[in-house]
C-alpha positions as CSV (number, residue, x, y, z in Angstrom):
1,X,131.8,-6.7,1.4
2,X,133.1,-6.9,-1.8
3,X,132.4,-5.7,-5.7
4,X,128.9,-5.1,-6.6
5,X,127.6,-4.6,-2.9
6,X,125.8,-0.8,-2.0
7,X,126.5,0.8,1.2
8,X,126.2,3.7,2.8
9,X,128.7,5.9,4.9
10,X,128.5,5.4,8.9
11,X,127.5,7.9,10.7
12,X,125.3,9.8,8.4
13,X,123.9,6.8,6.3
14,X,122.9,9.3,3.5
15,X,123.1,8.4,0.1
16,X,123.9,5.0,-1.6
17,X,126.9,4.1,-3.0
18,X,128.4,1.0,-4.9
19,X,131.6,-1.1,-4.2
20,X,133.8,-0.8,-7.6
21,X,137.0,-2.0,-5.9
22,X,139.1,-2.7,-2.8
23,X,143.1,-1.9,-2.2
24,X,144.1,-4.8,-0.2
25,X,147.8,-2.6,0.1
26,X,145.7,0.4,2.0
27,X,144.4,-1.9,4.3
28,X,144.6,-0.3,8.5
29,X,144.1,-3.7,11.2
30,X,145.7,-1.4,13.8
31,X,143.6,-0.1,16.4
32,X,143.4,3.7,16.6
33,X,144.9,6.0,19.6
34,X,142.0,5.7,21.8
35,X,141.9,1.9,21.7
36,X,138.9,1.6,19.1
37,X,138.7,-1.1,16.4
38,X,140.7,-0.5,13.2
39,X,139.6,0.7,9.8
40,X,139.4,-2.5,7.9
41,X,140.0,-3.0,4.1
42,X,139.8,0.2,1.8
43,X,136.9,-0.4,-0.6
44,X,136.4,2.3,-3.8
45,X,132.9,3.5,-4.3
46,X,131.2,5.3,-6.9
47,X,129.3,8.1,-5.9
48,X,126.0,8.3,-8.9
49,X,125.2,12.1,-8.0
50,X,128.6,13.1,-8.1
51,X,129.8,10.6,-10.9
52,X,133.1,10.1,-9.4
53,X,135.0,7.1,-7.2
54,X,136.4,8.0,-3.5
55,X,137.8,5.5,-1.4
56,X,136.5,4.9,2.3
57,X,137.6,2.4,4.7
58,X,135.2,-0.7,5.6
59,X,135.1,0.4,9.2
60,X,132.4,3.3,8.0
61,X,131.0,1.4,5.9
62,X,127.4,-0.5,6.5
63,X,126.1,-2.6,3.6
64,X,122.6,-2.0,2.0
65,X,122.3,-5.3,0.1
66,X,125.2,-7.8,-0.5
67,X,125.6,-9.1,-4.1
68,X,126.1,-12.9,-4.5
């Protein structure tokens, strides 16, 4: 994933949202308490129907389209 891509949030999937940044210091590659894969790289995404940027790590994220 990276800047420009659209994804939606696991495990709704509703709405579409686009990749504005990343924080490479805020990344998690340690596995949660019950043994389950970690939360990846933090990605910043910009929400159009609420006009604002939250941040979500990649592990809940699935892409929609990739940009080149």
């Amino acid at each position: 994933m990276k800047v420009g891509d659209l994804v939606k949030v696991k495990p709704a999937l509703s709405g579409v949202y686009l990749v504005v940044g990343e924080d490479p210091d805020r990344e998690n590659n340690w596995p949660d308490s019950m043994g389950e894969s970690s939360l990846g790289k933090l990605y910043y995404l910009y929400d159009p129907i609420e006009e604002r940027v939250a941040d979500m790590h990649e592990k809940w994220l699935e892409a929609v389209n990739e940009s080149r």
